[in-house]
C-alpha positions in Angstrom: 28.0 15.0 48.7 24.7 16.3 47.2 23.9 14.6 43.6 24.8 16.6 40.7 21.3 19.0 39.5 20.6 17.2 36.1 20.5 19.6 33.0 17.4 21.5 32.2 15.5 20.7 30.0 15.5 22.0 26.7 12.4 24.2 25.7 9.6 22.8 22.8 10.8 25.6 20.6 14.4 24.1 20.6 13.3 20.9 20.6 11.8 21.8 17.3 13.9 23.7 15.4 16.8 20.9 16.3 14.3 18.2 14.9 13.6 20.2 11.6 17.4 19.7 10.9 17.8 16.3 10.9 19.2 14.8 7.9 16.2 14.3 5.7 18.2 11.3 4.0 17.6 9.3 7.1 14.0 9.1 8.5 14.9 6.4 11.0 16.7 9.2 12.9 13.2 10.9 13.0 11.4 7.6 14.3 14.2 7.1 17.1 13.7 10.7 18.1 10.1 10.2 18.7 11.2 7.6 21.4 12.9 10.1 23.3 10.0 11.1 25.5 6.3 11.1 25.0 6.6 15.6 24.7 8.9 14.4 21.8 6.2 11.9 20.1 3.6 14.8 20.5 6.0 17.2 18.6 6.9 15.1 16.2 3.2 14.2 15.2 2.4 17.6 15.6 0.2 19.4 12.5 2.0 22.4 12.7 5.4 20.9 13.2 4.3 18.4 9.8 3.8 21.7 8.1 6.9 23.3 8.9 8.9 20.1 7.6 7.1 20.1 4.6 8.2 23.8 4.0 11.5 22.6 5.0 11.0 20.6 1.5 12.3 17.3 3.7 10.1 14.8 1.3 10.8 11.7 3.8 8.9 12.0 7.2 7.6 8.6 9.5 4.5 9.2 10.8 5.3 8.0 14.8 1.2 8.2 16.2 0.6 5.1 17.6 -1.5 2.9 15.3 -5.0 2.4 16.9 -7.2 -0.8 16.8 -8.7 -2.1 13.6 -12.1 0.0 13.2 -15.4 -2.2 13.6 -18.1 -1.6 11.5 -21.7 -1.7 12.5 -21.6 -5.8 10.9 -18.3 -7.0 12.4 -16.0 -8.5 10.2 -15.2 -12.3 10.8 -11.8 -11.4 9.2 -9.3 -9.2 8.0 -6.4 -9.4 6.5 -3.9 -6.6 5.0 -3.3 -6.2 1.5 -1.2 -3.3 1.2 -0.2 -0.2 3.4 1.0 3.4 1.8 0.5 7.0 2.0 -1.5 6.8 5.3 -3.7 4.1 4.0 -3.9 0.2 4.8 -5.7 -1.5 2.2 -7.9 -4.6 3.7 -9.8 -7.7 2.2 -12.4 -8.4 4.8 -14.8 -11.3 5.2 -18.4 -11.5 6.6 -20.9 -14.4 7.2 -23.4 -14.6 4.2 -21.9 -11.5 2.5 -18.2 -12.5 1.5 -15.3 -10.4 0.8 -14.8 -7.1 0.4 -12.2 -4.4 0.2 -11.6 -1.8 2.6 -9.7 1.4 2.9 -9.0 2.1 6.6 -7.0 5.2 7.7 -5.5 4.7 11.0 -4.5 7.9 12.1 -8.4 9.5 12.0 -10.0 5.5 12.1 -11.4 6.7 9.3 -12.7 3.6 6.8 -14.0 3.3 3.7 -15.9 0.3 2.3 -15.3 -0.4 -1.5 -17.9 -1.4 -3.8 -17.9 -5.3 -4.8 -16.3 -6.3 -7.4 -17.4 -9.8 -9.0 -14.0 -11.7 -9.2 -14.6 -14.7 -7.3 -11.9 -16.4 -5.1 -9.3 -15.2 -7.2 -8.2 -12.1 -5.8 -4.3 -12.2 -5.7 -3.1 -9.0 -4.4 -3.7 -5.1 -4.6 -2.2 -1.7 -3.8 -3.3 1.2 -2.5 -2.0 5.2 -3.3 -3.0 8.7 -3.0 -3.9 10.1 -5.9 -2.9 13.7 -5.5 -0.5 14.8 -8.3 2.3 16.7 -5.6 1.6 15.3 -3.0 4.3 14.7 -0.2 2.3 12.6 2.0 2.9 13.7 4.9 -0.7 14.9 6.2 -2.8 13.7 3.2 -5.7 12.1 5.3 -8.9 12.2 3.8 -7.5 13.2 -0.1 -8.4 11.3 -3.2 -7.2 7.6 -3.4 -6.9 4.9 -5.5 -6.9 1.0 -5.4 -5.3 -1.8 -8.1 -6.1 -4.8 -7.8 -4.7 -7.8 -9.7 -6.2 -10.9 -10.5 -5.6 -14.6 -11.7 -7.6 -16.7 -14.0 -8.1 -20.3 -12.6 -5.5 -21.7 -15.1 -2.9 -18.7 -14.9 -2.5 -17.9 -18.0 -5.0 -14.6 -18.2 -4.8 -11.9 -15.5 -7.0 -8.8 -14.9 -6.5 -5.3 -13.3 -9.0 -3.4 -12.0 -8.8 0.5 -10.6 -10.7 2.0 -8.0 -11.2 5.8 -7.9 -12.5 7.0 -4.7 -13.8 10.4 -6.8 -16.3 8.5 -8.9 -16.5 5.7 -6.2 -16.7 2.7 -9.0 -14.3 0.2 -10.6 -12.5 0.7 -14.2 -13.4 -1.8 -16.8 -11.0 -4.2 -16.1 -7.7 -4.4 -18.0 -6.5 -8.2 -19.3 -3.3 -9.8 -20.2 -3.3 -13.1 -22.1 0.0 -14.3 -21.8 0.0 -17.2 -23.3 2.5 -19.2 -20.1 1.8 -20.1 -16.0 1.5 -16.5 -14.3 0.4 -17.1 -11.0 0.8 -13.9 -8.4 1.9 -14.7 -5.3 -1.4 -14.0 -2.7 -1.8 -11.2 -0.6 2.3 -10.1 -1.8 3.1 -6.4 -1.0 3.7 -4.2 -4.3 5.8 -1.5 -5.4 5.6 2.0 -6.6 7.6 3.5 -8.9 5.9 6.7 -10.8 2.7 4.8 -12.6 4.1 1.5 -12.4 3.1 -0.8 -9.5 5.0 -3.8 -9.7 3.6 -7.4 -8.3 5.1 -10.6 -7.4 5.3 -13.5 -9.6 7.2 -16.1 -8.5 10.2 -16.1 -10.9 8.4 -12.7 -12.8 7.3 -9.5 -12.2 3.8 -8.3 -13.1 3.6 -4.3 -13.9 0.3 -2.9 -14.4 0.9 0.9 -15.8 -1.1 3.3 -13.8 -1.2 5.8 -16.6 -2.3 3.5 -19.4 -4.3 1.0 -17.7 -2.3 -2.0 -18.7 -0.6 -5.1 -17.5 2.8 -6.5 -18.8 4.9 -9.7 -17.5 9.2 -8.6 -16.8 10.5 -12.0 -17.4 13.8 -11.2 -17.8 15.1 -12.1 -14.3 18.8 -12.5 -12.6 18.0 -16.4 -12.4 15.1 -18.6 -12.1 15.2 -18.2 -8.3 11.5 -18.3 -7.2 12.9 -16.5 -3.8 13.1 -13.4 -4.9 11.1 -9.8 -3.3 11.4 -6.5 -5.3 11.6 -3.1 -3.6 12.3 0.6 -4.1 15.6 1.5 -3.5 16.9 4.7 -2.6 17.5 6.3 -6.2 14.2 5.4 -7.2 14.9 2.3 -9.0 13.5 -1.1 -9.0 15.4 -3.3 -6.4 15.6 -7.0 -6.5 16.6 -9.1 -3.2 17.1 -13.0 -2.9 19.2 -15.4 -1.2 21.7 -17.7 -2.7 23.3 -20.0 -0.5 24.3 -18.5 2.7 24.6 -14.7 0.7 21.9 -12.0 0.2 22.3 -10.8 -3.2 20.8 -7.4 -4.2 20.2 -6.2 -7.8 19.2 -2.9 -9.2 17.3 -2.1 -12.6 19.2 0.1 -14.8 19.5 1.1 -18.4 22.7 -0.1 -20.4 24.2 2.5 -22.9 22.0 0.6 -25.4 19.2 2.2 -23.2 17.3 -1.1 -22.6 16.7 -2.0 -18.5 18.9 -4.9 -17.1 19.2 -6.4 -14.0 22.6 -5.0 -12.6 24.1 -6.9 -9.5 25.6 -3.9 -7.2 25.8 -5.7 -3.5 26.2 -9.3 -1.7 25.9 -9.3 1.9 27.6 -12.5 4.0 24.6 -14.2 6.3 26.5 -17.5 7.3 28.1 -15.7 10.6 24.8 -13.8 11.5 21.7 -15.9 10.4 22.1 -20.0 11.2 21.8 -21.5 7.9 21.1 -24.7 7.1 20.0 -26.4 3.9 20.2 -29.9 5.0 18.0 -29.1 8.6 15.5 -27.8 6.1 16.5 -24.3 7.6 17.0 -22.5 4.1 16.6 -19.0 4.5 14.6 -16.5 2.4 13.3 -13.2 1.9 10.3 -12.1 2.9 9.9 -8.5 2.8 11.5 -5.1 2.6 10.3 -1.6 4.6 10.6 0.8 2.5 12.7 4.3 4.1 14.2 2.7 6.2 16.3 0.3 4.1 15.7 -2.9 6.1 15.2 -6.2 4.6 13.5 -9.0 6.3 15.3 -13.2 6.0 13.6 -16.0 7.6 15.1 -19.1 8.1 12.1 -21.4 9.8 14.0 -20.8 13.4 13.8 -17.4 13.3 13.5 -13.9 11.5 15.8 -11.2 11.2 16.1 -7.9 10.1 19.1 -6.9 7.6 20.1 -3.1 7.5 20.9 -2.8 3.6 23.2 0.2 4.3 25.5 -1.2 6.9 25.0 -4.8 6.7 23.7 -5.0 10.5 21.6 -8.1 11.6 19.4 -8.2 14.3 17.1 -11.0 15.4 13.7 -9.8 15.8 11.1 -12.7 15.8 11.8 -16.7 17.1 9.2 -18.1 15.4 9.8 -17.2 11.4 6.3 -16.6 10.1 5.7 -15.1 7.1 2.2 -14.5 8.6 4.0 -11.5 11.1 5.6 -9.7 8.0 3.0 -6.7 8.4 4.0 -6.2 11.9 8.1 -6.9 11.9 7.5 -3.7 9.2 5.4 -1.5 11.1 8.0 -2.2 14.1 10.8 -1.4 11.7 9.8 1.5 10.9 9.6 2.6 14.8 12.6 0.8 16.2 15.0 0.8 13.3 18.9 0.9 14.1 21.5 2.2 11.7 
């Protein structure tokens, strides 16, 4: 008996127009649909088809073009290390023989890079962000627009820290803005930040730093759930500030809201079990922690020194998805998240 003829296959238009109505709530569904076929990863990064789902007013698309190799200037960096990633943009501190660092802003979907002017803070360079500075924009296609860099900076004893803007318009640094705070405020190195509105938020330790994009000014949030020094803040899905850290064998997550009183608190709204999915282990020096979070997609990354694994904030879903548990790979288990994500 002859085989059974498989279906035919469905024509690009189709393949589109289904595509264009996939529930704009859940952009993982877009990433998984771009592993269908390699015609289905040309749609999907498609100009015209990024158009038509900006129309579509769908705000949350995943880029799914293949990320290319690190571009290599005429002088080849001896290093490079990434900073920050957003809006098409990876933001990287690179170092050369006899000339230092030095920030760069590398697009990878045109290889496109951009070399920063120098900006004289020493070794002290803690961590930095980088956005698009179009007022509107959706981010979808916004290659080659306007940018802008933060960076943050502690003072040797950690009690002073600077800001400093980049505008890639005038091509030059602000005046630096300072905060004396008077107490230890160390940022953690090389941290990812967060975005909500004008604020860019910064890891601390057991604070937050905020540096207001608008005003061009820094302020410490030291109001925290505990004085856990394990904790990574993210953007949650209704736009708030999100807090994650591990207690024991649970994943607690917080969310900053405004009592009636109207001042922001940190609000407790989930606790997810880890004892029958991660191994931990306090006494084996196995104590597991956060380590980072991909934003639209909802997944937040634990290590445990054994391992590294992925937790799916919506449905509580564990997978393991490196052996080795180094917070060096955090870039990369991100990037991968956001192309092989499971609800």
């Amino acid at each position: 008996m002859a085989p059974p003829c498989p279906p035919p296959e469905l024509m690009e238009d189709l393949v589109a127009e289904i595509l264009l109505r996939l529930p704009p709530e859940q952009s993982a569904c877009l990433v998984r649909a771009s592993l269908v076929s390699k015609p289905w990863r040309r749609l999907l990064s498609d100009r015209e088809f990024l158009r038509r789902y900006r129309a579509s007013q769908f705000p949350r698309f995943v880029p799914t073009t293949s990320i290319p190799p690190l571009p290599q200037p005429a002088a080849d960096w001896t290093r490079a290390w990434a900073l920050d990633s957003r809006h098409g943009r990876v933001l990287l501190l690179t170092w050369r023989r006899r000339l230092g660092e030095n920030l760069v802003v590398w697009e990878p979907a045109t290889s496109n890079w951009k070399e920063l002017p120098k900006i004289d803070v020493g070794p002290n360079l803690s961590a930095g962000a980088v956005l698009c500075a179009v007022d509107g924009c959706h981010h979808l296609d916004c290659h080659g627009n306007p940018f802008r860099v933060v960076v943050v900076v502690s003072g040797p004893t950690g009690t002073v820290i600077w800001a400093y803007l980049y505008s890639s318009v005038t091509n030059a640094w602000s005046k630096p803005a300072s905060l004396h705070s008077g107490m230890d405020c160390y940022i953690k190195y090389m941290e990812r930040s967060t975005i909500i509105g004008d604020e860019i938020y910064f890891d601390m330790y057991n604070k937050i730093l905020k540096y207001d994009l608008g005003k061009h000014c820094l302020s410490v949030m030291v109001d925290m759930p505990d004085d856990s020094w394990g904790n990574v803040h993210m953007l949650l899905e209704d736009g708030s500030l999100g807090l994650a850290g591990i207690r024991g064998s649970r994943l607690h997550l917080w969310s900053r809201k405004a009592n009636p009183e109207g001042i922001d608190r940190w609000v407790q709204y989930r606790v997810i079990k880890l004892s029958k999915t991660i191994p931990i282990n306090e006494n084996l020096g196995q104590a597991a922690r956060v380590i980072g979070f991909a934003e639209g997609v909802n997944i937040i990354f634990v290590t445990n020194g054994v391992g590294t694994f992925q937790v799916q904030i919506n449905s509580g879903q564990v997978r393991k998805v490196d052996d080795h548990g180094s917070h060096a790979s955090e870039d990369l288990l991100i990037s991968n998240a956001l192309h092989n994500s499971t609800t």
